[in-house]
C-alpha positions in Angstrom: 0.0 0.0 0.0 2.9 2.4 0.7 4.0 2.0 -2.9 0.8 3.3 -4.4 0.8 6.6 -2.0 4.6 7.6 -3.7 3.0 7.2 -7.2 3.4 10.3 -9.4 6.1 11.7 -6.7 8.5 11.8 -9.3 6.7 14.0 -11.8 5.3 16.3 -9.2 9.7 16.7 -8.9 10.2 16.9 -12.3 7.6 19.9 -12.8 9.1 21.8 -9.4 13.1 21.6 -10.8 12.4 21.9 -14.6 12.0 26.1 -14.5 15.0 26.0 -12.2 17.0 24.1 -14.1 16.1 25.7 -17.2 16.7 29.1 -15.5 20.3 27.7 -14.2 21.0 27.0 -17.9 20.2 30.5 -19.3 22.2 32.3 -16.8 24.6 30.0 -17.6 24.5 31.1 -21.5 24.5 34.3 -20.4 27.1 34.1 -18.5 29.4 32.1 -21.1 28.6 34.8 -23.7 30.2 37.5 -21.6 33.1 35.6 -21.1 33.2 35.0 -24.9 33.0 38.6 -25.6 35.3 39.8 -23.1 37.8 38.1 -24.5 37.1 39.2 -28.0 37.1 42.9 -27.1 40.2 42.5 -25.2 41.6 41.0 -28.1 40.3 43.5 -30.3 41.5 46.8 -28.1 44.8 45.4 -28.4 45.3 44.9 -32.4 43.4 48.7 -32.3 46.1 50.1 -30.3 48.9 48.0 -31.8 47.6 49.1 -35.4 47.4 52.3 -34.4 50.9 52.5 -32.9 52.7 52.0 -36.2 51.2 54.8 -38.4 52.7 58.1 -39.0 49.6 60.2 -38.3 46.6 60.6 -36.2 43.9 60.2 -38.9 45.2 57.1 -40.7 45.9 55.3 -37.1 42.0 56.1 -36.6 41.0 54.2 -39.4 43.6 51.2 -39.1 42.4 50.8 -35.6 38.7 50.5 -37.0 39.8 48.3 -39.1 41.3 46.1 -36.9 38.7 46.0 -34.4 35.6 45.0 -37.4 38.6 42.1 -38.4 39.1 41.3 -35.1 35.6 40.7 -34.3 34.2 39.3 -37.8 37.1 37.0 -37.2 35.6 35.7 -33.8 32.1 35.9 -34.5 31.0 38.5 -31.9 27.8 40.8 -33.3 27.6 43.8 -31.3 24.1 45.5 -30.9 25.2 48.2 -32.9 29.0 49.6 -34.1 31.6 49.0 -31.2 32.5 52.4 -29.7 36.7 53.5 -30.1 37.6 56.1 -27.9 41.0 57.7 -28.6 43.7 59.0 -26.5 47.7 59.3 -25.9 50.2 60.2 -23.8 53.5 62.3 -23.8 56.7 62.0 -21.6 54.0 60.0 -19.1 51.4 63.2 -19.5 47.7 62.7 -20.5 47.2 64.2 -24.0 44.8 64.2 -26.9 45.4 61.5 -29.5 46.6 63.8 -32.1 48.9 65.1 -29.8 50.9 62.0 -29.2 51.5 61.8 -32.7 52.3 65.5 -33.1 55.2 64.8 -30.1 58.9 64.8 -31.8 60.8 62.7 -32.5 62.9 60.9 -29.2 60.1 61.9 -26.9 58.2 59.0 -25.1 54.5 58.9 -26.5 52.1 56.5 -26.0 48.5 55.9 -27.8 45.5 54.4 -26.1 42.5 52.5 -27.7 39.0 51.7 -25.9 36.7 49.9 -27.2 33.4 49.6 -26.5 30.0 47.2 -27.3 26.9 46.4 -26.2 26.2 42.2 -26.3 22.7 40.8 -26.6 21.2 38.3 -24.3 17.7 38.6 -26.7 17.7 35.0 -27.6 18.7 33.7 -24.0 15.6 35.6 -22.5 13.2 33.6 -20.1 10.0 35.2 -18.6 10.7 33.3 -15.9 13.2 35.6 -15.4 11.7 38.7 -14.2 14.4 41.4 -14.6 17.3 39.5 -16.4 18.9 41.9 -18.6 18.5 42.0 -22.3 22.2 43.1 -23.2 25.5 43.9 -21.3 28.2 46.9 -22.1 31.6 45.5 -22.6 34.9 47.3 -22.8 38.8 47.0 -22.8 41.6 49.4 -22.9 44.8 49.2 -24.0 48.1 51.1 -24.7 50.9 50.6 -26.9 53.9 53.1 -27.3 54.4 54.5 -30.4 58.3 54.4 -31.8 60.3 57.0 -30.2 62.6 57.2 -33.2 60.5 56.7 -36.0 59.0 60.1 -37.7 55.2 60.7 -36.8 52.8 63.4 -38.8 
């Protein structure tokens, strides 16, 4: 007789875990996808700033780091929700300065030249209304610096 009182138990379990389970394997996604993209924008600020470090001026080192960011992040796969954000700026003798300023620093002087970038990441697909409040995308960012050469003419 005890066996028949137990009967069903096991999907009454099943129908209490399943949204909490599923729930554990969206934040899970979610979570995974950050790291993914983390690592790409990392990668991404530093072939920017590296790209940017070996041209003469200002304005081509602008477009070379665009360049290598949309390569860089084709290459990987990561779709921002909209254009990744470059914000530009340099330093001279260890001084805070504009971007175009580092490259307008002569020749000898330590100068320096600093790429962020920038992009929001969509969590759109990995939405569950069981999920009251989850958000729908997250702002990602790196920064990084490269020197530019200290010998080699800049304008």
């Amino acid at each position: 007789m005890k066996r028949s009182a137990e009967r069903g138990s096991v999907s009454i379990e099943v129908a209490v875990l399943a949204p909490a389970f599923i729930a554990l394997m969206v934040l899970a996604g979610v979570a995974g996808r950050s790291a993914v993209a983390a690592e790409a924008i990392d990668t991404a600020a530093h072939d920017a700033a590296r790209a940017a470090s070996i041209s003469r001026n200002a304005s081509t080192a602008r477009a070379e780091a665009r360049d290598a960011v949309r390569q860089q992040l084709d290459w990987r796969g990561l779709a921002c929700t909209g254009t990744p954000t470059l914000t530009f700026t340099g330093s001279v003798a260890g001084r805070a300065t504009s971007f175009d300023d580092a490259f307008r620093s002569p020749v000898g002087q330590d100068a320096t030249v600093t790429v962020r970038v920038a992009c929001r990441v969509s969590f759109r697909d990995l939405r569950l209304a069981a999920l009251p409040g989850m958000p729908t995308d997250n702002r990602i960012e790196a920064t990084f610096t490269s020197p530019l050469d200290r010998y080699r003419s800049r304008r």
